[in-house]
N, C-alpha and C positions, 0 to 999 in steps of 0.2 A: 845376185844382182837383180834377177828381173822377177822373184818374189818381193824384192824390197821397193819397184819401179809401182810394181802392180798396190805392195798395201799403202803406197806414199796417192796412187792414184786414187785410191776406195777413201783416204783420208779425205783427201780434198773435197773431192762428189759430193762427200757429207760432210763438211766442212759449208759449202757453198749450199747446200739444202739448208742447212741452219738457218744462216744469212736468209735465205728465201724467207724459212718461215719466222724470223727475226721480225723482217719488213713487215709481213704480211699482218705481224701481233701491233707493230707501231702503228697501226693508223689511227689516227684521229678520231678522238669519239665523235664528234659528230659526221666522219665518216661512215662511221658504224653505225651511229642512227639513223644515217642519211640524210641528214640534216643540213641548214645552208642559214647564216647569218648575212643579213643585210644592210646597208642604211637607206633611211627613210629621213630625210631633212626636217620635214614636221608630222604630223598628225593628219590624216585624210579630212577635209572639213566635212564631206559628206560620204555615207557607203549607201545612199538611197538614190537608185538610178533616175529617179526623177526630177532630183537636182543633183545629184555630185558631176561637177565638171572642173575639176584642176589637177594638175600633173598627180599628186599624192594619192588625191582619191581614183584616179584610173589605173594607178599601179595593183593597188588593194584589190579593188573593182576584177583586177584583169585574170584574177586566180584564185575567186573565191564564186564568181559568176561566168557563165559563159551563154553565148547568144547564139543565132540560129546560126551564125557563120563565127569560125575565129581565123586569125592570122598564124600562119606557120611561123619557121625560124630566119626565112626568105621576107617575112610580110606580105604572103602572097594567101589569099583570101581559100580558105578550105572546111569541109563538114565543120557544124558544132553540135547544137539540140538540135539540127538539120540534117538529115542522115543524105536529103538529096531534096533539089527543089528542079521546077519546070518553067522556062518563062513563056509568056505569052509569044505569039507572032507579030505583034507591035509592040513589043517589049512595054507594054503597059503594066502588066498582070504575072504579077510572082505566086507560084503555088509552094509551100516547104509542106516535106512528109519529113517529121519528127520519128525520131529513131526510139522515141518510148522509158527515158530516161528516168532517172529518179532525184526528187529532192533530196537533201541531208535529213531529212526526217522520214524517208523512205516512201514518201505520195509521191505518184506519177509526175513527172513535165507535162502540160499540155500544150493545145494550141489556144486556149485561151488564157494562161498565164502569160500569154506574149501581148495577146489581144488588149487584155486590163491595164497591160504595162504602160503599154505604148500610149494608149487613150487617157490615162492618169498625166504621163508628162506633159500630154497635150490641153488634157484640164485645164481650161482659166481660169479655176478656183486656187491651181495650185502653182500658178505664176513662176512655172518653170523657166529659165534661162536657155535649156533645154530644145525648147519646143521647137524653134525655126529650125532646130537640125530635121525634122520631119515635115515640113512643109512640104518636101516630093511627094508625100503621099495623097491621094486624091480627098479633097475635103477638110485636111489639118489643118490648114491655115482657118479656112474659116470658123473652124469649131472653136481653135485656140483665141481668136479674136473675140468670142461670142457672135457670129455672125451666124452660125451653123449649129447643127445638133451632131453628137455624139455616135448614133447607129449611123451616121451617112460619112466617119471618117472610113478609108479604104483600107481597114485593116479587120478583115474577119477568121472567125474561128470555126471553117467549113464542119471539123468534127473534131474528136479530141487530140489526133496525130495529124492534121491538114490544116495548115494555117494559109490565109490567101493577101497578099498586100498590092494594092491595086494604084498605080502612081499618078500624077497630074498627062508629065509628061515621059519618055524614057530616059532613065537617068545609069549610064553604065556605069557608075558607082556606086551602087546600091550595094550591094553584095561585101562590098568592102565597108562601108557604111554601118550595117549592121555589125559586123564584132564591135563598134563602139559601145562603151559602158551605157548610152541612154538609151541603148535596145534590147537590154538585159529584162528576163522576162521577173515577174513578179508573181507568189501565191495568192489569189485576191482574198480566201479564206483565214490566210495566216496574216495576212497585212492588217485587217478589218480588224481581227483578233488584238492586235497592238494599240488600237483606241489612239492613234497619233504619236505612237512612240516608235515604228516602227525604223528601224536602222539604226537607232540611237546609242544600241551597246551591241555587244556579241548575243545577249541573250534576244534578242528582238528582230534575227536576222535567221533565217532559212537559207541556204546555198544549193547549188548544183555545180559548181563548178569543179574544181581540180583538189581542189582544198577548201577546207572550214575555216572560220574564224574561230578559234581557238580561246583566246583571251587579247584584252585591251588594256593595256596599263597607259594610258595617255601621257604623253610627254616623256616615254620612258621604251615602253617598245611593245609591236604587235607578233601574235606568234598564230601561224596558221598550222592544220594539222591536216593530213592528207584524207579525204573525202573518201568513206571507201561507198557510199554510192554512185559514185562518180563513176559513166559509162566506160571511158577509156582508161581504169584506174590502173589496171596491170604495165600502162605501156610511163608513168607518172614514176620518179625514180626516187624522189625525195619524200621522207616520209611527214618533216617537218621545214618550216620557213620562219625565221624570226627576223623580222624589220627593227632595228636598233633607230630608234628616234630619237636623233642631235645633229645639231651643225657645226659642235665644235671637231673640226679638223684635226688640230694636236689629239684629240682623243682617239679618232679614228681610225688614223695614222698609225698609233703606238698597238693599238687593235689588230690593225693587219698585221703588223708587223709581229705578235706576240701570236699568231695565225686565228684571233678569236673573230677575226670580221672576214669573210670571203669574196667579198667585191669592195674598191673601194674608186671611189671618183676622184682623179689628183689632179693640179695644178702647182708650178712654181716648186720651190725645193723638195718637197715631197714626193713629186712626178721622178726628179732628178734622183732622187736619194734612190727612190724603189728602180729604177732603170739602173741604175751601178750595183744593185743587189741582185739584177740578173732576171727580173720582174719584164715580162713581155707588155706594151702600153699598148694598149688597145685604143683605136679612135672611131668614132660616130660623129655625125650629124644629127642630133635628136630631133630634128622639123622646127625647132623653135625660132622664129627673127625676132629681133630684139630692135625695135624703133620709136623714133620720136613722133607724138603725136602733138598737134597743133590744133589750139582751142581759137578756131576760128570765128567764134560769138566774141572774142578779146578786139579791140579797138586795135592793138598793134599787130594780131596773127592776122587780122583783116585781109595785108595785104602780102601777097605772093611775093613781089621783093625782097620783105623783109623774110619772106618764110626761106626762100632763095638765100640770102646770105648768108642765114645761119647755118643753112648746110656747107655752104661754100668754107666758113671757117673751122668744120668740124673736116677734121682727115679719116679718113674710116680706115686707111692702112695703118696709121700710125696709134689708132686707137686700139685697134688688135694685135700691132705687135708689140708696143709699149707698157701701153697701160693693161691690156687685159690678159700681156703675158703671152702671146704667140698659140694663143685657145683655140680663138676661135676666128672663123672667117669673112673677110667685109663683104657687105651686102650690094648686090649691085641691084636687083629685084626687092619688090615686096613678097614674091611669091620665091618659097626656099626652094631648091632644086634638089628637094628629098621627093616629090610628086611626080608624080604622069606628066608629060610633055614639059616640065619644067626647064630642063638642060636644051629643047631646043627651039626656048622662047629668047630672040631677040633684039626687045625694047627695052636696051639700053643706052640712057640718053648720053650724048657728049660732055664731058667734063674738062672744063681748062685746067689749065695748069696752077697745082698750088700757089703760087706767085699771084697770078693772072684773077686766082678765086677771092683770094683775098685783096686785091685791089677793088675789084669788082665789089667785093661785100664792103668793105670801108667807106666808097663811094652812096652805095646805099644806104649806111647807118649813119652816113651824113646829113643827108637830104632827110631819114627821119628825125634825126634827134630835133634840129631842125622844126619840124613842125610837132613834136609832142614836145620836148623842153628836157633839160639835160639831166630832171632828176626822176625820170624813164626807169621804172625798173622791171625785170621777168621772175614770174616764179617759176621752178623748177619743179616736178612731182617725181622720186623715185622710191623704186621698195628700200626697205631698209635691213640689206644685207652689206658685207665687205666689199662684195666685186664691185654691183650696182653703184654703192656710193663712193667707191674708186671713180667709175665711171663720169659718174654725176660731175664730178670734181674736174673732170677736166671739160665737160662742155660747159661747164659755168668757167673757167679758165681760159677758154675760147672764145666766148663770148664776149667775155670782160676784156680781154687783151686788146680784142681789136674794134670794140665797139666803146669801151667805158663806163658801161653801165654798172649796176648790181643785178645777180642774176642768186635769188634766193632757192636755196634746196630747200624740198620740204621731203622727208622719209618715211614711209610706212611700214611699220609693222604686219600686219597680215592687209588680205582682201578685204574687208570690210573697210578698215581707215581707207586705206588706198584708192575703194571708192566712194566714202566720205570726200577725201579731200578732193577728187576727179568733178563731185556736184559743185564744189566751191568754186569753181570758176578758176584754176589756175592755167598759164599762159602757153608752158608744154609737159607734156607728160612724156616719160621712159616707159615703153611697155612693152611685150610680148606678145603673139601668138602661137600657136602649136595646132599641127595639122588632126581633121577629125577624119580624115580620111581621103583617099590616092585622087588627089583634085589640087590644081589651082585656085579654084573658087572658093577652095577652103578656107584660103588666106583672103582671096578678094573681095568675099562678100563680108568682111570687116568692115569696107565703106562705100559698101552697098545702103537701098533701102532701110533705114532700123538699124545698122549695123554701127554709123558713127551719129554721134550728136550734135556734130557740128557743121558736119560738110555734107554738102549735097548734090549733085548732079543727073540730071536725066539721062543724059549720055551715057555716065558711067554704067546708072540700071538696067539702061535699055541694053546696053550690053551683057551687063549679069543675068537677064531673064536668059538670053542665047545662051551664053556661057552654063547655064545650070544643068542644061538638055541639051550637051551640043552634037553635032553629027558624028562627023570624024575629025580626022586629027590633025589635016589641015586647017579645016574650019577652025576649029578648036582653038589649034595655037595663035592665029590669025586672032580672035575673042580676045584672048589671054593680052595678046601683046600688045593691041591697040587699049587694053583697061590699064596697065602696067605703064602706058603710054600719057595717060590722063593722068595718074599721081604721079608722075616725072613731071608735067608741065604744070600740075596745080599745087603740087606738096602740100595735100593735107598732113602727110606721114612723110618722115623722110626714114627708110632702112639705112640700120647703123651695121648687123654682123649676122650672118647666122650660126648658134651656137655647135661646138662642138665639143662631144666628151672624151676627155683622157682617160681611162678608168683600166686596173688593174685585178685580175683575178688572180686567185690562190691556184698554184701552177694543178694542182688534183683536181681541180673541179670542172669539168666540161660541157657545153650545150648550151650555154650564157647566152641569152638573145636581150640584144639594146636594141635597138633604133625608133625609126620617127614617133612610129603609132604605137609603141609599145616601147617607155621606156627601159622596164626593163619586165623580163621574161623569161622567167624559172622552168615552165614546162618542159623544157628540152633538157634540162639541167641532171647530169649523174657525176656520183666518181668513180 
């Protein structure tokens, strides 16, 4: 009996070894490759850090380039081409010592690929959108204006591993600042080389970052390939990244589902379906506020009242749990509470009661119709996706209900139309922003100086100058909430939600980084 105990024992053992190495033969090819399938909604409109600034292009940006600071899986600012920097004793004067790194093409990083970078964005020849993100630096603004010369912006290149950035004022977000895409440094020798076609495909694009751009099949899908000049390449876990470019859903869906996609973003049955399949639902905040903006050169956005009603008839809870499906969260701030001292800003203003708002707004679309004439109409400007013009739908339904007017959608397809029709003069626009870095101001200086086209305030600026270089962090919030306090009583903008992501990973894949400043973030990524 206990020879037959002992071979029924040896069976199992190996039995159960099998099994082991059964698993171990099942994994997934691109396990095996180490590979990671994405989606990318569109096509990056730009990979040239002197202009690319939209969600898609900073994705691309964020893993094929890297800058003298990057963000960890916390978003907390650590080495990049930076191996270690030194700040002045008035924190005016950043010195970075570059760690000696290599392009994709095997030529050194310098400090003066940062230097040419930065001073091209700043170029007035080359009408960056770009450029006010470096106005901290001492002398940017005026060079970018043409009021200035070029060697007198404060960014030099001491020697080829000592870069020196010299500020107006101290700005304790600099450092975070820089992993942004428009600080990513540039070869000036390889750029020159491209006669104006630089960034334009994978062949006209040099890297240092984590990964190569590999190929571009536009409209279709981008495939990055692991850099092996890339200084921290050993600690890099993926050898390949492919971006699947679509927004249709049904497709996506059936992708993850079939496990060819590895991250996917859900809402609404989809969310539900992958959550009773035992699917873990991940959530974020991506920084993004989603609000209405008011064309204040319009005869009827003129007046505050009228700007006052409209928000009074829109519900912002009833917006996000209704119509946008229980996503994402109502805005009570212009500034998202994904930032620094956000969570413990204050200014916000009193709102009555639904009832009470909308008597209050009827009263006043009385007294305008009143004096404009009853055949009053508003244009509406939104992008032209599913959510958006869900959206749209119901503040033209808001509008209309308790006002009586016509309230005209107009829909965009990409950024270009959308601000096509933005110069045409229409009456409100649906729009967004998204954070450049661990700041309030990031969001405030939207209607700041330059920042809106239509509204203007000294007060507001005079505050934005403080708030740009502020001290500490009473100061600070004190700045924050009295600016926060002025678009409450003038609604140039009224915040509708800040967005949040539902998104589901493939239970094998770990180190996934979302949030504000980095939507999404492979570096940490193994199986």
């Amino acid at each position: 009996m206990r020879k037959i105990t002992i071979f029924l024992s040896v069976v199992l053992v190996a039995m159960l070894a099998m099994v082991g190495c059964t698993n171990k033969i099942k994994r997934s090819p691109k396990e095996i490759q180490k590979k990671v399938v994405v989606n990318l909604r569109t096509d990056p409109k730009e990979l040239n850090s002197i202009f690319a600034d939209n969600a898609e292009s900073n994705v691309i940006m964020g893993h094929i380039f890297e800058g003298l600071t990057r963000l960890d899986k916390n978003q907390n600012v650590v080495p990049g081409v930076a191996k270690s920097w030194y700040v002045s004793e008035d924190k005016l004067t950043y010195t970075f010592y570059l760690r000696g790194g290599r392009w994709s093409d095997g030529s050194r990083i310098t400090a003066m690929d940062f230097e040419f970078a930065l001073k091209e964005v700043l170029n007035p020849q080359n009408e960056s959108k770009c450029a006010s993100k470096l106005y901290l630096i001492k002398n940017a603004k005026s060079y970018n204006l043409s009021n200035g010369q070029r060697d007198d912006v404060g960014v030099i290149a001491k020697s080829d591993y000592v870069l020196e950035i010299t500020l107006e004022k101290s700005c304790p977000y600099l450092l975070h600042l820089l992993a942004n895409p428009s600080f990513m440094p540039i070869k000036r020798e390889f750029y020159e080389r491209q006669q104006g076609e630089y960034a334009k495909t994978e062949f006209n694009l040099i890297f240092n970052g984590p990964w190569i751009l590999d190929e571009w099949n536009r409209g279709e899908s981008i495939k990055l390939r692991k850099n092996v000049y890339y200084w921290n390449r050993n600690n890099i876990k993926l050898d390949e990244i492919e971006f699947l470019i679509s927004d249709d859903d049904e497709l996506l869906f059936n992708m993850f589902k079939a496990h060819d996609l590895d991250i996917i973003d859900v809402k609404g049955e989809y969310l539900k379906s992958l959550y009773m399949s035992g699917y873990k639902i991940k959530k974020c905040l991506d920084g993004q506020t989603v609000y209405l903006e008011f064309n204040m050169k319009k005869d009827l956005m003129q007046s505050s009242d009228v700007r006052k009603a409209i928000t009074y008839v829109i519900d912002r809870e009833e917006l996000c749990d209704k119509v946008s499906g229980e996503v994402n969260v109502p805005a009570k701030l212009f500034t998202n509470p994904v930032v620094k001292y956000a969570n413990n800003m204050s200014a916000i203003k009193f709102r009555p009661t639904k009832q009470q708002c909308i008597k209050m707004a009827k009263e006043i679309f009385d007294n305008e119709l009143g004096r404009l004439g009853k055949d009053t109409s508003l244009s509406l400007l939104t992008k032209n996706n599913e959510f958006w013009l869900k959206e749209a739908q119901y503040y033209k339904d808001c509008i209309e209900n308790y006002w009586g007017i016509t309230v005209n959608i107009l829909s965009a397809i990409d950024t270009e139309e959308f601000e096509k029709y933005k110069a045409m003069g229409v009456d409100i626009v649906v729009d967004s922003i998204k954070p450049n870095y661990d700041s309030p101001i990031t969001y405030l200086e939207k209607l700041g100086k330059g920042g809106s086209t239509t509204y203007s305030s000294p007060e507001y600026d005079a505050l934005m100058d403080q708030g740009l270089f502020y001290l500490n962090k009473k100061e600070s919030i004190d700045i924050f909430d009295k600016m926060e306090a002025i678009i409450a009583d003038d609604i140039p903008i009224y915040p509708l939600y800040y967005v949040r992501i539902n998104y589901v990973v493939q239970h094998n894949l770990k180190g996934v980084v979302r949030g504000p400043f980095k939507n999404m973030d492979l570096y940490y990524a193994h199986y």
